[in-house]
N, C-alpha and C positions, 0 to 999 in steps of 0.2 A: 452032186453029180452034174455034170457039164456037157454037154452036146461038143462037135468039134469043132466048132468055133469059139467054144467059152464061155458059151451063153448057159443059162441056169433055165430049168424048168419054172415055169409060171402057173397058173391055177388052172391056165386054158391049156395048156403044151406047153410048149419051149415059148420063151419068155421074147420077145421084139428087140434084136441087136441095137444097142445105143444107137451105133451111125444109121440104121434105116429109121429110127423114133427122130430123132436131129434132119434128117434129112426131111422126115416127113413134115418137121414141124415148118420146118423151108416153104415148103413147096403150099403150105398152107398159110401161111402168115405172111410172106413177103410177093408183092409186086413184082412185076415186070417195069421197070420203069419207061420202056418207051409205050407199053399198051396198056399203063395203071390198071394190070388183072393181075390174075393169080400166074404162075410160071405153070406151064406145060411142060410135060417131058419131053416134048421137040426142041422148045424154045431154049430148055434149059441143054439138050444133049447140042445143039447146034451154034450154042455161044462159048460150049466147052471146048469144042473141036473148033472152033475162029479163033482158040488162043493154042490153036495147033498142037493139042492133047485129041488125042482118041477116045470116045465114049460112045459107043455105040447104045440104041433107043432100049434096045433090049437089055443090056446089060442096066442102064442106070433103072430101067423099072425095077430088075432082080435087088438092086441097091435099096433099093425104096421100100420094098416088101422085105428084106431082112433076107431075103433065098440067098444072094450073096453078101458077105461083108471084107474084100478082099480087095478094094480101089487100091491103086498107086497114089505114090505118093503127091506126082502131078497134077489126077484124074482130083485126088481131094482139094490141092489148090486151088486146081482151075474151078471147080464148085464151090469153093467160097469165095471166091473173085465172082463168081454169076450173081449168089444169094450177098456179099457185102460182109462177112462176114469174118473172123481170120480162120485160118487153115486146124489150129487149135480148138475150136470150136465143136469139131468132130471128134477129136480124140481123148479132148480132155474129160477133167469127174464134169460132174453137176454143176457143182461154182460157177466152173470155167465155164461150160456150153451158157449157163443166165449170165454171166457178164458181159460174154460175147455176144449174147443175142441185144444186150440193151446198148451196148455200142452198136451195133448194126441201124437199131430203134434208129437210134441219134442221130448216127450218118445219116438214114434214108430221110429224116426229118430234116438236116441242112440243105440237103440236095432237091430235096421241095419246097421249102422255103428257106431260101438262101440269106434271110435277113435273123433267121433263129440264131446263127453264129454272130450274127451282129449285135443280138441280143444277147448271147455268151461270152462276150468279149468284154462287152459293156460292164457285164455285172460283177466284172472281177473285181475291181475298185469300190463298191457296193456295201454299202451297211446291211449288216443282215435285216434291219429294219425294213430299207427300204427295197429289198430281196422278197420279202415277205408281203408287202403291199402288191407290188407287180406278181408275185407268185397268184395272190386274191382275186387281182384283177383277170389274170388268166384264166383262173378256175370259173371265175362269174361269167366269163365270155365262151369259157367251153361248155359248160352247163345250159348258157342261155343259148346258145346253136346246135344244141343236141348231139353234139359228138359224140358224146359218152368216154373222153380220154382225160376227164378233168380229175385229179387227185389222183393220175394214174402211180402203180404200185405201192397202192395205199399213206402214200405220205402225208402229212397232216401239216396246214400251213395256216391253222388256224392259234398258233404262236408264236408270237416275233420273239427271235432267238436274244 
């Protein structure tokens, strides 16, 4: 049985619409990049409407909480142009929304450090050997600075391919 959005009962009630979980995972994991925080519902309804879409505060909070799931087509562009992310990202299964989000990763990573693409460029011509040492050497420098982003999604670089 289905509520009339489609959405399936959950153990608590009705179950968290994709786009408001996706949205929310937005709003919680991605920066603002000019005030390196988290996006506000101002910040984020007031950069949707500079690209000359309409979003009013009220409505994207209803987005956010699952109350609405009914954005335009636009209203979801213009929100993955805010968050980085592509406009698929929203609609698609599961695959799609983790693919999209670790391309987003990646962008936000170039766009901070503009010399990571420098370093992804470089390593196209690259031995896996020597892929693997600098992979090392990464992990040892994010380990020993406490980032806690060293081995991120679990990959194991402790064998040269």
């Amino acid at each position: 049985m289905t509520d009339h959005d489609g959405t399936a009962p959950g153990a608590g009630g009705w179950a968290t619409p994709p786009l408001a979980e996706r949205l929310q995972h937005l709003f919680e994991h991605h920066v603002n990049p000019r005030t390196q925080r988290r996006w506000t519902l101002r910040q984020v309804k007031d950069a949707v409407n500079a690209q000359g879409v309409t979003l009013s505060l009220s409505y994207l909070l209803q987005l956010r909480r699952g109350e609405r799931d009914d954005p335009t087509l636009h209203q979801l562009t213009a929100l993955a142009r805010v968050f980085g992310v592509p406009p698929g990202y929203f609609v698609g299964d599961e695959e799609t929304a983790a693919r999209s989000e670790e391309v987003a990763q990646l962008e936000q990573a170039v766009q901070a450090h503009p010399e990571v693409r420098v370093w992804a460029e470089r390593s196209l011509g690259m031995s896996p050997r020597d892929i693997h040492m600098i992979t090392a050497m990464i992990d040892v420098t994010a380990e020993e600075g406490g980032s806690g982003r060293a081995r991120r999604g679990g990959a194991r670089h402790d064998d040269p391919a």
